[in-house]
VOGU-3710 file (C-alpha; in Angstrom, 3 decimals, decimal comma):
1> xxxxxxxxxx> 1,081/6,607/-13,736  1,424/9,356/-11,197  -2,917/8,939/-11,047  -2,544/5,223/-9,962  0,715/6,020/-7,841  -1,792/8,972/-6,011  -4,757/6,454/-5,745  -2,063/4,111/-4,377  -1,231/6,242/-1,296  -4,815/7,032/-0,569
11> xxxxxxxxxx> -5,686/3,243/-0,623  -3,206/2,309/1,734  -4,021/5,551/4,160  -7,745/4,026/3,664  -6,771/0,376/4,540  -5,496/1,403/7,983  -8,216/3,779/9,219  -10,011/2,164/11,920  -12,551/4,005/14,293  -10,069/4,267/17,331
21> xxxxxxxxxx> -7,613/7,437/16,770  -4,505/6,194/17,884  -4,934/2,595/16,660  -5,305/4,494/13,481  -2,319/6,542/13,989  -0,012/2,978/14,664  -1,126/1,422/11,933  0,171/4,675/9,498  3,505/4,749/10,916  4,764/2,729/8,189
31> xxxxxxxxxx> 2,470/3,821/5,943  3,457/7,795/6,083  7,312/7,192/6,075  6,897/6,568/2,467  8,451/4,329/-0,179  9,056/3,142/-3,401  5,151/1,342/-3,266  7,297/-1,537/-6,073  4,584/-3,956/-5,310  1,207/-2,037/-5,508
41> xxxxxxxxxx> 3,070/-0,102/-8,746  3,795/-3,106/-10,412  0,620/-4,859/-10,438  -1,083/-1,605/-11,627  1,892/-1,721/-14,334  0,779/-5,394/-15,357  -2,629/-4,866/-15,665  -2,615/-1,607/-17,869  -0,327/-3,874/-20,638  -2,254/-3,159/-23,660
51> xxxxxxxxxx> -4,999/-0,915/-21,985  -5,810/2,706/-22,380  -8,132/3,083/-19,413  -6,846/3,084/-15,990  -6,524/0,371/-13,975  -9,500/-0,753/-11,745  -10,042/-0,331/-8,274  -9,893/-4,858/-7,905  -6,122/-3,992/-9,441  -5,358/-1,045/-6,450
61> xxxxxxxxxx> -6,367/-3,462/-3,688  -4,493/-6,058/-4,709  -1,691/-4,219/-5,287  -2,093/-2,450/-1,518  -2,747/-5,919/-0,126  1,037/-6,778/-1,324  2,368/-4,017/0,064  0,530/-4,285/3,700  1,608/-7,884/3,684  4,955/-6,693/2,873
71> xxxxxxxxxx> 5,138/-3,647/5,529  3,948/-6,002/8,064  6,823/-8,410/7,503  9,406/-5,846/8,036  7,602/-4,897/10,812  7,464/-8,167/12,426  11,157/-8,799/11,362  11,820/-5,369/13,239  10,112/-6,047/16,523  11,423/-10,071/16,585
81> xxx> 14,875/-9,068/15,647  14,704/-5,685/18,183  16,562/-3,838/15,471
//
């Protein structure tokens, strides 16, 4: 698990890396501060039920889509609620 949890964290670094430096650098904030990844760990937990090989990469992006959607939620929360 601690292979998928690593390919996790590089997904999600490689989902927010745009051309433009410091665009790049706003979109990590979230990203870098860490966390318990429950979504993206779960789905790779799901699909390796009764498998051997590791999960694929279809399994990692959807996982990392659940978590963005989920970052950007607190996020918005955060900047609506100005907490």
């Amino acid at each position: 698990m601690n292979v998928d949890r690593d390919r996790i964290e590089v997904a999600l670094r490689h989902a927010v890396r745009t051309p433009d430096a410091y665009l790049t650098e706003i979109a990590s904030h979230l990203i870098v501060a860490g966390g318990k990844r429950l979504r993206p760990v779960l789905a790779v937990a799901a699909a390796q039920v009764g498998r051997a090989e590791p999960v694929s990469d279809d399994v990692i992006s959807g996982g990392i889509s659940c978590e963005l959607v989920h970052l950007g939620s607190l996020y918005h929360d955060d900047v609506m609620d100005e907490s």
